[in-house]
N, CA, C and O of each residue as an XYZ file, in Angstrom:
660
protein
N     -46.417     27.559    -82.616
C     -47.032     28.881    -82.569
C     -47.810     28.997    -81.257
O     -48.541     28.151    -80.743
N     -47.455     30.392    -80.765
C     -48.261     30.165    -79.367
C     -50.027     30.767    -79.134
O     -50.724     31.093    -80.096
N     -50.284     30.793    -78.364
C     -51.692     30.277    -78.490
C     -52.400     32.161    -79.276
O     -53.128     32.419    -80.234
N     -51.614     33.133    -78.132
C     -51.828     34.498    -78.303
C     -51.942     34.917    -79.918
O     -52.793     35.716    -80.307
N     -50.750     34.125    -81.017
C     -50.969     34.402    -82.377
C     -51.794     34.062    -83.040
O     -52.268     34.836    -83.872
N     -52.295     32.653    -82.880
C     -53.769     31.413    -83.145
C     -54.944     32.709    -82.734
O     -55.864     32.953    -83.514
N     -54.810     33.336    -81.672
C     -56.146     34.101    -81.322
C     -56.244     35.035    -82.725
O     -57.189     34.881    -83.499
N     -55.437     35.777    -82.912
C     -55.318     36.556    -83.647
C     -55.427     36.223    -85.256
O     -55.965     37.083    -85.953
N     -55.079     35.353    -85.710
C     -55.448     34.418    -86.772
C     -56.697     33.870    -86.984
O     -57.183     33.594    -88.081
N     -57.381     33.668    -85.502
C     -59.069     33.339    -85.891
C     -60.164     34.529    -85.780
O     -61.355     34.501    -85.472
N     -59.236     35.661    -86.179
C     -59.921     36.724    -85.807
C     -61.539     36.730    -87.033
O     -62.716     36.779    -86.675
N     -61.040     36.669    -88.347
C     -61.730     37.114    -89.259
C     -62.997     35.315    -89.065
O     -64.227     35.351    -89.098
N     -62.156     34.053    -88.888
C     -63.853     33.598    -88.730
C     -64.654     33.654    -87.703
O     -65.826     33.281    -87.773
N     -63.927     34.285    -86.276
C     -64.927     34.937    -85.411
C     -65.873     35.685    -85.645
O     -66.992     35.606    -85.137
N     -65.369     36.738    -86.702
C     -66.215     37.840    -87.327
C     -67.420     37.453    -88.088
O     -68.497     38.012    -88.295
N     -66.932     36.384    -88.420
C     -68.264     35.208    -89.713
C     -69.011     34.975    -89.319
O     -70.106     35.381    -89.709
N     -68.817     34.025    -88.113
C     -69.408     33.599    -86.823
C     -70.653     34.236    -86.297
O     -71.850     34.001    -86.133
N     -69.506     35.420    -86.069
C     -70.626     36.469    -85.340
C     -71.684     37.215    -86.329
O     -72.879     37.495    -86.225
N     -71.180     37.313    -86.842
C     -72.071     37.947    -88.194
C     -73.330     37.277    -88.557
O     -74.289     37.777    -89.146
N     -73.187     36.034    -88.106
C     -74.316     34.886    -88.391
C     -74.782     34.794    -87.295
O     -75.975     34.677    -87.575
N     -74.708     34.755    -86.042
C     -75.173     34.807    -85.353
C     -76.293     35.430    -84.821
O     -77.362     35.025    -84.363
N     -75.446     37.230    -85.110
C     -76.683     38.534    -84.846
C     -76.695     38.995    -85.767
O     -77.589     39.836    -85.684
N     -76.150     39.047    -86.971
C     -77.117     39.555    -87.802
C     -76.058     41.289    -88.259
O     -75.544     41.757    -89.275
N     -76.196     41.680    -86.880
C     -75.467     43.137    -87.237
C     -74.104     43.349    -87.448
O     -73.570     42.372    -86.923
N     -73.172     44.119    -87.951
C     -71.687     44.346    -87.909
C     -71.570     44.812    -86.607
O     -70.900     44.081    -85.877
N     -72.038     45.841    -86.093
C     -71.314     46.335    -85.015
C     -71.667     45.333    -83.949
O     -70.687     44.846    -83.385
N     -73.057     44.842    -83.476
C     -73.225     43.984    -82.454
C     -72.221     42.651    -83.012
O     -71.491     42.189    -82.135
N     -72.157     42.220    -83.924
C     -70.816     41.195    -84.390
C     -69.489     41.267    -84.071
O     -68.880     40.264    -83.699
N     -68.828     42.637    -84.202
C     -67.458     43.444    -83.521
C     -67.606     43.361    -81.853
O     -66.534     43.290    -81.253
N     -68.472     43.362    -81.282
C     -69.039     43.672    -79.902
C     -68.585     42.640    -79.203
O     -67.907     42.612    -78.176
N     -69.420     41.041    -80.447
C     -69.124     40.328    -79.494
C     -68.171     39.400    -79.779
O     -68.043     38.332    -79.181
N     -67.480     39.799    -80.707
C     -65.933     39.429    -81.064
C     -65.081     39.666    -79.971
O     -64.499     38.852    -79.254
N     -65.093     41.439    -79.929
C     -64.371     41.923    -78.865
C     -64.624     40.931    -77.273
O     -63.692     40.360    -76.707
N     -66.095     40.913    -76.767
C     -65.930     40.287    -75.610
C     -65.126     38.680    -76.022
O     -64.251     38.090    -75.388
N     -65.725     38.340    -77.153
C     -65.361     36.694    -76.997
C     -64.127     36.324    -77.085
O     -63.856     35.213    -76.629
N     -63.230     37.001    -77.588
C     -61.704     37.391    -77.268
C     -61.348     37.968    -75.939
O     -60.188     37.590    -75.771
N     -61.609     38.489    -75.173
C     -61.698     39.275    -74.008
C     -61.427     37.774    -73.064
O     -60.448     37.288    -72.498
N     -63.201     37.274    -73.293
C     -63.144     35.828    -72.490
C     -61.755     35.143    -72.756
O     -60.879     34.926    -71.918
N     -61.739     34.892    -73.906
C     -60.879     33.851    -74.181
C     -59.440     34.346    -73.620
O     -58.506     33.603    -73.318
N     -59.455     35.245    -73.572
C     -57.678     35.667    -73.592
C     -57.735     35.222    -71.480
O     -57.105     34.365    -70.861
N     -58.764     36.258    -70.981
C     -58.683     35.754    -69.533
C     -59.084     34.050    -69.110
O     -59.407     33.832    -67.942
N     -59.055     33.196    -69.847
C     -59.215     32.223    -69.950
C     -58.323     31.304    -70.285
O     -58.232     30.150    -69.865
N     -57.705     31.833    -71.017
C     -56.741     30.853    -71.566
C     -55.748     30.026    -71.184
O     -55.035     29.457    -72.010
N     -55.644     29.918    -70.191
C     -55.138     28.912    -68.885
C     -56.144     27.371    -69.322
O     -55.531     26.388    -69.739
N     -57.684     27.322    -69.171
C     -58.350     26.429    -69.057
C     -58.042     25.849    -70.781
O     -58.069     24.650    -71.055
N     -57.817     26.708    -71.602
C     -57.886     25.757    -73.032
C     -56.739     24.505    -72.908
O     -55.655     24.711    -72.363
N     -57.044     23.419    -73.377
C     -55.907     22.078    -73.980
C     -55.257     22.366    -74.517
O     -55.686     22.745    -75.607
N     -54.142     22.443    -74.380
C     -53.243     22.467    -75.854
C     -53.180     21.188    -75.982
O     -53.189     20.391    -75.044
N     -53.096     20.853    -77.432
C     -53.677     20.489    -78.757
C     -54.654     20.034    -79.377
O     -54.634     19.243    -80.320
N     -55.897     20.707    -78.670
C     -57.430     20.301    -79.062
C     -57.261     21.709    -80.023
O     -56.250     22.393    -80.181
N     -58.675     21.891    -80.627
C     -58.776     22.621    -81.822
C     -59.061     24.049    -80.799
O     -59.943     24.454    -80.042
N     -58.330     24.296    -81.077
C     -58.295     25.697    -80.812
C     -59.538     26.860    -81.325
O     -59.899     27.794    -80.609
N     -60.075     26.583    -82.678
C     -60.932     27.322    -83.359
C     -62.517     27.087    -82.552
O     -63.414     27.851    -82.193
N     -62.335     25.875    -82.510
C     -63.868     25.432    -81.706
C     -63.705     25.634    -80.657
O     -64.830     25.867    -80.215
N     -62.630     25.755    -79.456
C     -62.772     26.224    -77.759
C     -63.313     27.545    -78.108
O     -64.396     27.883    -77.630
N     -62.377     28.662    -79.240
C     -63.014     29.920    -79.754
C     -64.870     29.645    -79.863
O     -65.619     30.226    -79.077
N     -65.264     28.942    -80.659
C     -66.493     29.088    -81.003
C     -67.465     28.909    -80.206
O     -68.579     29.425    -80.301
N     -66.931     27.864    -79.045
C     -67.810     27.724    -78.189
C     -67.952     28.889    -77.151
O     -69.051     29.287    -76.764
N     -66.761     29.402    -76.734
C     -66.987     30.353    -76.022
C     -67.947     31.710    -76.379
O     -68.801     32.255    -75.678
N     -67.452     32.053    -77.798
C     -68.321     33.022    -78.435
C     -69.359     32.706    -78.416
O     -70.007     33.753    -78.420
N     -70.474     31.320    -78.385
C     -71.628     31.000    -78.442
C     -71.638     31.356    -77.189
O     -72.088     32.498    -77.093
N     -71.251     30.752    -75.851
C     -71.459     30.885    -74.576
C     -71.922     32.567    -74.851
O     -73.053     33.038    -74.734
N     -71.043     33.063    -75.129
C     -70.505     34.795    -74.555
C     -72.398     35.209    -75.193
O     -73.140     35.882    -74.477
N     -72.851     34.680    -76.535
C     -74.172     35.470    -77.198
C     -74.712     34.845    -76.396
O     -75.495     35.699    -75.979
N     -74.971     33.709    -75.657
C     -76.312     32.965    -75.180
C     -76.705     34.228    -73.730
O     -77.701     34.893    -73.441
N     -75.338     34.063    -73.129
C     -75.162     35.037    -71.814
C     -75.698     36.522    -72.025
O     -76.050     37.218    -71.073
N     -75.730     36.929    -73.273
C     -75.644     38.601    -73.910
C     -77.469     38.725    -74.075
O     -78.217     39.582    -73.605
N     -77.782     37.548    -74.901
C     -79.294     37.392    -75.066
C     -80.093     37.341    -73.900
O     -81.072     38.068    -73.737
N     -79.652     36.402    -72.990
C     -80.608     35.769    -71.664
C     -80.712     37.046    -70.641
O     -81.642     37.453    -69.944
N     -79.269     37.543    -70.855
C     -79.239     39.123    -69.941
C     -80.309     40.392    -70.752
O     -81.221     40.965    -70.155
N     -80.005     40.598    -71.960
C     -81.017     41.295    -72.509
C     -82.452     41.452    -72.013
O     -83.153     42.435    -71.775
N     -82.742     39.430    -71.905
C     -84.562     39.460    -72.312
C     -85.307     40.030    -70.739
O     -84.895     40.047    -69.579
N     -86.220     40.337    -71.212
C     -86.698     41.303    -69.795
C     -86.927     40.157    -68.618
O     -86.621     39.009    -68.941
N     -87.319     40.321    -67.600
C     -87.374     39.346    -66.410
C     -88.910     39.607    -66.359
O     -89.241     40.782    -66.516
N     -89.912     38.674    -66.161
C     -91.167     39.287    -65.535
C     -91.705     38.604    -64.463
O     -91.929     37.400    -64.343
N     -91.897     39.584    -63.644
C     -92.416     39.679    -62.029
C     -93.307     39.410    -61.863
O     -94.142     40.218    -62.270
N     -93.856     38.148    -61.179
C     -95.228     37.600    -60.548
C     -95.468     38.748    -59.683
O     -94.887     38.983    -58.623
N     -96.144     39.260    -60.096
C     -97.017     40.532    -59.210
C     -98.713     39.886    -58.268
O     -99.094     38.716    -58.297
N     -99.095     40.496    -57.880
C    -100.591     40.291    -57.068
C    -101.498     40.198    -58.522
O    -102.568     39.597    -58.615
N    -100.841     40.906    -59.590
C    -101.768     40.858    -60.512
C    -101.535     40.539    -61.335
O    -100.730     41.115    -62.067
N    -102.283     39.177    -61.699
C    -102.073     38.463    -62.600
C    -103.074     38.558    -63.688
O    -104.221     38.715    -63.272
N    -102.946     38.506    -64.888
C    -103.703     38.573    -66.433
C    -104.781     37.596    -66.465
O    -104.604     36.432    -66.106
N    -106.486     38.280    -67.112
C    -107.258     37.421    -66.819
C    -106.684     36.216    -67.990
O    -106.051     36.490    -69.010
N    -107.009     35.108    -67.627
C    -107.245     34.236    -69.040
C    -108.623     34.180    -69.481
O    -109.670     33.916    -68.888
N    -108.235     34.634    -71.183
C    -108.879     34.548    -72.129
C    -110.121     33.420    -72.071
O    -109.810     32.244    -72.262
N    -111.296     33.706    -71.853
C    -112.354     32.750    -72.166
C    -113.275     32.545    -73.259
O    -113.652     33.570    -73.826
N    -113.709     31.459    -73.667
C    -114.636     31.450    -75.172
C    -115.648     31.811    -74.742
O    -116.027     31.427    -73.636
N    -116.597     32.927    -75.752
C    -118.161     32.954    -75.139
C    -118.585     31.728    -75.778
O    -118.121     31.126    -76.746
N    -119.785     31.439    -74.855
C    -120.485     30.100    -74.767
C    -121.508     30.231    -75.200
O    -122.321     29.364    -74.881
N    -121.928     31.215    -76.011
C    -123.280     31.506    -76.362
C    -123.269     30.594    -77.747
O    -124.220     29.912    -78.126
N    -121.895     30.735    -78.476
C    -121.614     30.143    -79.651
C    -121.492     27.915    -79.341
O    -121.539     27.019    -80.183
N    -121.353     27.847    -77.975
C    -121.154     26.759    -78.178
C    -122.842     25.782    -78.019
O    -123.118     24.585    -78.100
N    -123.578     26.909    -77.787
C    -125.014     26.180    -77.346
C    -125.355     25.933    -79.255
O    -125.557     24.846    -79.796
N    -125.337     26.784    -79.678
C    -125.412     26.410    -81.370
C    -124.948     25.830    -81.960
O    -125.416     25.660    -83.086
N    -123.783     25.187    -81.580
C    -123.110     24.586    -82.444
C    -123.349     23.031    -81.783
O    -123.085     21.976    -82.359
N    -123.928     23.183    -80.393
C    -124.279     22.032    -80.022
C    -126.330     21.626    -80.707
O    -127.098     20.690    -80.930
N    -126.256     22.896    -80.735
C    -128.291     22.817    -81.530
C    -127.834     21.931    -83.033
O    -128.294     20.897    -83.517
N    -126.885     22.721    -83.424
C    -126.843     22.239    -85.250
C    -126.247     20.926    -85.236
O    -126.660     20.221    -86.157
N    -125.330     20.334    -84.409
C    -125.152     19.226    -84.243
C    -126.120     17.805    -83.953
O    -126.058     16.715    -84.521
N    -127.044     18.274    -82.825
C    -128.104     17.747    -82.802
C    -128.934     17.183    -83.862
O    -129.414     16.058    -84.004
N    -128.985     18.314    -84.619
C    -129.912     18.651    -85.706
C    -129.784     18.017    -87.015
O    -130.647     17.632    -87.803
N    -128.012     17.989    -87.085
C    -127.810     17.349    -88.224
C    -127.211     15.830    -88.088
O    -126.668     15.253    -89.029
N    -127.367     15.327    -86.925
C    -127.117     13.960    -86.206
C    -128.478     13.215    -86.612
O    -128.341     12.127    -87.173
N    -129.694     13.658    -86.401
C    -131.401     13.820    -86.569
C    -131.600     13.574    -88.063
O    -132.346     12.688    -88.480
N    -130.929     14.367    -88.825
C    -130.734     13.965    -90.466
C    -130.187     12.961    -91.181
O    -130.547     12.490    -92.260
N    -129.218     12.656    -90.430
C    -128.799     11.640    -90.871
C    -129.904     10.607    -91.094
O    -130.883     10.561    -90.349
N    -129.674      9.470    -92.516
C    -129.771      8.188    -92.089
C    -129.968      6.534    -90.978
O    -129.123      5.640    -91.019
N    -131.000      6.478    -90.249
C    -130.794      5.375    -89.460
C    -129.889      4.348    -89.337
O    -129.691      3.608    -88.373
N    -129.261      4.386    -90.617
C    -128.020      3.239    -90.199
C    -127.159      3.743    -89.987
O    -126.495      3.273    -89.063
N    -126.641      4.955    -90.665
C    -125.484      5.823    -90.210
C    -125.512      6.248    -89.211
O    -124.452      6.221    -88.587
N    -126.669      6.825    -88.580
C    -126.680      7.243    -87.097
C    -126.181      6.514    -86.269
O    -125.154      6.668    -85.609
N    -127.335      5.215    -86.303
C    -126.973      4.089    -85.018
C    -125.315      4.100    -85.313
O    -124.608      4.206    -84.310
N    -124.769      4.017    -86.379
C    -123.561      3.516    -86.140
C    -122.438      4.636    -85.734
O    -121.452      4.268    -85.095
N    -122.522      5.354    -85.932
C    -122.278      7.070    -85.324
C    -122.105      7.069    -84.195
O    -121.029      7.194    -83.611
N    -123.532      6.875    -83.590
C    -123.581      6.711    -82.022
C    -123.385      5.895    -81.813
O    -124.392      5.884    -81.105
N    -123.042      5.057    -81.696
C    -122.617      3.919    -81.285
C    -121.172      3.555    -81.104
O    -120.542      2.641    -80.572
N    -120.886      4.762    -81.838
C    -118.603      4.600    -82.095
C    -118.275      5.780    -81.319
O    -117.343      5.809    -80.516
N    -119.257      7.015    -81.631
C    -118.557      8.002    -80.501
C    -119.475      7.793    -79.244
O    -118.871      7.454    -78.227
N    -120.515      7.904    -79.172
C    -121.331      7.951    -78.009
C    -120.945      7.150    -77.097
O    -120.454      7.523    -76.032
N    -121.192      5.596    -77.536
C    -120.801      4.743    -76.440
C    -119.750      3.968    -76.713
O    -119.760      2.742    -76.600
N    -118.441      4.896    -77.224
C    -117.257      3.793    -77.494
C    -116.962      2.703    -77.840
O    -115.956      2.073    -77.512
N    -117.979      2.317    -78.673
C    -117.746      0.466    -78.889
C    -117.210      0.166    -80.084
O    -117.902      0.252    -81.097
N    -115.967     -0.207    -80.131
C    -115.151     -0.894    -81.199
C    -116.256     -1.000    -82.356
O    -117.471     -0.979    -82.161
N    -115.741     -1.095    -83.353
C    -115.959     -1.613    -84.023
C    -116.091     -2.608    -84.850
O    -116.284     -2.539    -86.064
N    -115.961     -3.771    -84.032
C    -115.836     -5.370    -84.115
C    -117.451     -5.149    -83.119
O    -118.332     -5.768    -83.715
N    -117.977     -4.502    -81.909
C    -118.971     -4.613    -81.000
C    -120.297     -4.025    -81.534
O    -121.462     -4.172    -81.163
N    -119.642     -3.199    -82.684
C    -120.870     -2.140    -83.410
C    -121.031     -3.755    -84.358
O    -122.006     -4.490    -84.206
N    -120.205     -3.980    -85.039
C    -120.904     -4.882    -86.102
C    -121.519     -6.190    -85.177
O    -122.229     -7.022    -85.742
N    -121.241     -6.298    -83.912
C    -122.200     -7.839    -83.451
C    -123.267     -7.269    -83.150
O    -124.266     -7.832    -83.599
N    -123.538     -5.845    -82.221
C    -124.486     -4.983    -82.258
C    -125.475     -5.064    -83.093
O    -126.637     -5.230    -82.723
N    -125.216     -4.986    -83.961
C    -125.978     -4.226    -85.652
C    -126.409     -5.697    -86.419
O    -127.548     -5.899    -86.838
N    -125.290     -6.687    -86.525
C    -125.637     -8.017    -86.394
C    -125.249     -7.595    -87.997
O    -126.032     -7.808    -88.923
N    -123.927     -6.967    -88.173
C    -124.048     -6.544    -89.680
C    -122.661     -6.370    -89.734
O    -122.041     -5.968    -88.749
N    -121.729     -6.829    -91.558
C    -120.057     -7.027    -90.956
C    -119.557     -5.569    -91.036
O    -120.070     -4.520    -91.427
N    -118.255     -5.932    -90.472
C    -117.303     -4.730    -90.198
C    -117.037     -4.169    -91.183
O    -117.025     -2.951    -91.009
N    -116.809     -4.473    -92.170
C    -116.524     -3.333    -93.158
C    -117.362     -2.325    -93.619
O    -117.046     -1.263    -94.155
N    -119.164     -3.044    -93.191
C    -120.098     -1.848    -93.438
C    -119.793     -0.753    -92.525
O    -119.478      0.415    -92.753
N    -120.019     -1.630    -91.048
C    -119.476     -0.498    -90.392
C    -119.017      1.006    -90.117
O    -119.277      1.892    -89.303
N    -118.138      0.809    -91.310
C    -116.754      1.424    -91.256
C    -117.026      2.323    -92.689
O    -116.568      3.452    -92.864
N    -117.669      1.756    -93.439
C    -117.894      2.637    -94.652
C    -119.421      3.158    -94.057
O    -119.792      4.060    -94.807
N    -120.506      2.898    -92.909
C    -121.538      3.757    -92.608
C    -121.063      4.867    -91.565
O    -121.866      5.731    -91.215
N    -119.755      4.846    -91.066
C    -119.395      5.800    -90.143
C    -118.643      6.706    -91.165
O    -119.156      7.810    -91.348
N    -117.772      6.481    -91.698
C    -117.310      6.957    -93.109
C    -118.610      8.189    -93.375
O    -118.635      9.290    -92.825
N    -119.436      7.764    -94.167
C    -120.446      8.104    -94.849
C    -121.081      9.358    -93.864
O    -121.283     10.493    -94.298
N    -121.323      8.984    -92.622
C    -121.865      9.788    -91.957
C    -121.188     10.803    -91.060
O    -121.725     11.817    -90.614
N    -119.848     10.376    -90.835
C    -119.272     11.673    -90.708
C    -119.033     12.548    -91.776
O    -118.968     13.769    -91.639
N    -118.877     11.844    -93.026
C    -118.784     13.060    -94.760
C    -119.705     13.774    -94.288
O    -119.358     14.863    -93.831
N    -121.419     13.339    -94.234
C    -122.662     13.923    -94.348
C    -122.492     14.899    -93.223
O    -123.001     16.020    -93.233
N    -121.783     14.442    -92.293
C    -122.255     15.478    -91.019
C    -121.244     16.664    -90.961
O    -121.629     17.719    -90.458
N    -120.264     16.580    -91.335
C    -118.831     17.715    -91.869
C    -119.683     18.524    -92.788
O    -119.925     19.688    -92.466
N    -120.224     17.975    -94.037
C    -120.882     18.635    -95.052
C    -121.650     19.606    -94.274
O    -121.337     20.794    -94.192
N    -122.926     18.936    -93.560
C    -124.361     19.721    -93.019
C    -123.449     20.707    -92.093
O    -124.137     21.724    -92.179
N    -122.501     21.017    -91.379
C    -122.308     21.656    -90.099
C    -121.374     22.723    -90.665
O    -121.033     23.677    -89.967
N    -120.906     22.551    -92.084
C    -120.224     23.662    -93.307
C    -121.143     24.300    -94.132
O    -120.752     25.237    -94.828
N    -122.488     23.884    -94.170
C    -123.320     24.436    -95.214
C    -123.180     23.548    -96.242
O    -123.380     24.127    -97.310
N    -122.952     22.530    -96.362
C    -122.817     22.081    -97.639
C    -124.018     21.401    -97.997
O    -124.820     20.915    -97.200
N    -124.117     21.393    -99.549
C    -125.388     20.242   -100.038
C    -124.757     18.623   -100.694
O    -124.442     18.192   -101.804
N    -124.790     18.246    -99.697
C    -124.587     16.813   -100.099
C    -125.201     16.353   -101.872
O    -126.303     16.521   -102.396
N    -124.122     15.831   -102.315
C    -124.428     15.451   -103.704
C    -125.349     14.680   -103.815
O    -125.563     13.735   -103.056
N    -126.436     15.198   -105.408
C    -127.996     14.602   -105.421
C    -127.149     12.833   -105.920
O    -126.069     13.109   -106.441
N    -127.323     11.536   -105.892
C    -126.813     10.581   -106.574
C    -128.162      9.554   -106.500
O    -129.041      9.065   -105.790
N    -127.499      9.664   -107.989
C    -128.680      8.723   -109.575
C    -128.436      7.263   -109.129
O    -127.361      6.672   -109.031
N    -130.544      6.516   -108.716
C    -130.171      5.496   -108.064
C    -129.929      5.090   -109.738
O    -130.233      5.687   -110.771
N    -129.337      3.978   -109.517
C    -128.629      2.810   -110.647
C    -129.748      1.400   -110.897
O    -129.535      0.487   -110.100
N    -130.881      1.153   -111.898
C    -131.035     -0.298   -111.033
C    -131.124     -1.388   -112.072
O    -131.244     -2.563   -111.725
């Protein structure tokens, strides 16, 4: 069978194809029509006996990628360029006050160890020779005090807890 009848035979899953592709019938017919168009002035470059349906499909993908990229608008570096968006900073002096504030609340052991992991980066193998106290406290007083400090900087009231003795 020669190649011209094969075109014509993959007509209806071109149509599928396309249909899935964009979405619309007529823009689907559109680009049936071109992707047949291609293919037919093309058809010199196809293999005979590779799959014939997929040289089709690829081209039809080619043909929408080309249809889309031509569509999307082009935009022109002009003299004038768009300010970028800046945060007001009025909000960040407060949020640096309440931080302060609720760093200050904390606990002395939770603090030191707080500061001590973000402030001055020190492992936490260096916080516990530091502190002269083991790693796993560590790790459950940084724990603890980032809960407390998430809580205070959300409004929250840290839970009242019943000493045990």
């Amino acid at each position: 069978m020669d190649e011209g009848k094969r075109l014509v035979e993959l007509i209806p899953r071109l149509r599928r194809y396309a249909r899935a592709l964009v979405g619309d019938r007529a823009t689907a017919d559109d680009l049936v029509q071109d992707t047949l168009e291609r293919a037919w002035a093309k058809l010199h470059l196809y293999r005979r006996g590779t799959d014939l349906r997929a040289w089709l499909f690829t081209v039809m993908h080619n043909v929408h990628v080309n249809r889309v990229r031509s569509a999307r608008p082009t935009d022109t570096l002009d003299d004038e360029m768009p300010e970028l968006a800046q945060r007001p900073t009025q909000s960040d002096a407060l949020l640096v006050r309440d931080l302060d504030r609720s760093i200050a609340r904390l606990p002395a052991d939770q603090r030191a160890v707080l500061l001590l992991v973000t402030l001055e980066d020190m492992s936490y193998e260096e916080v516990a020779r530091t502190l002269g106290i083991p790693i796993g406290t560590v790790m459950s007083r940084l724990s603890r005090a980032r809960d407390k400090l998430r809580g205070m900087l959300l409004g929250q009231q840290p839970p009242k807890l019943k000493v045990v003795k």
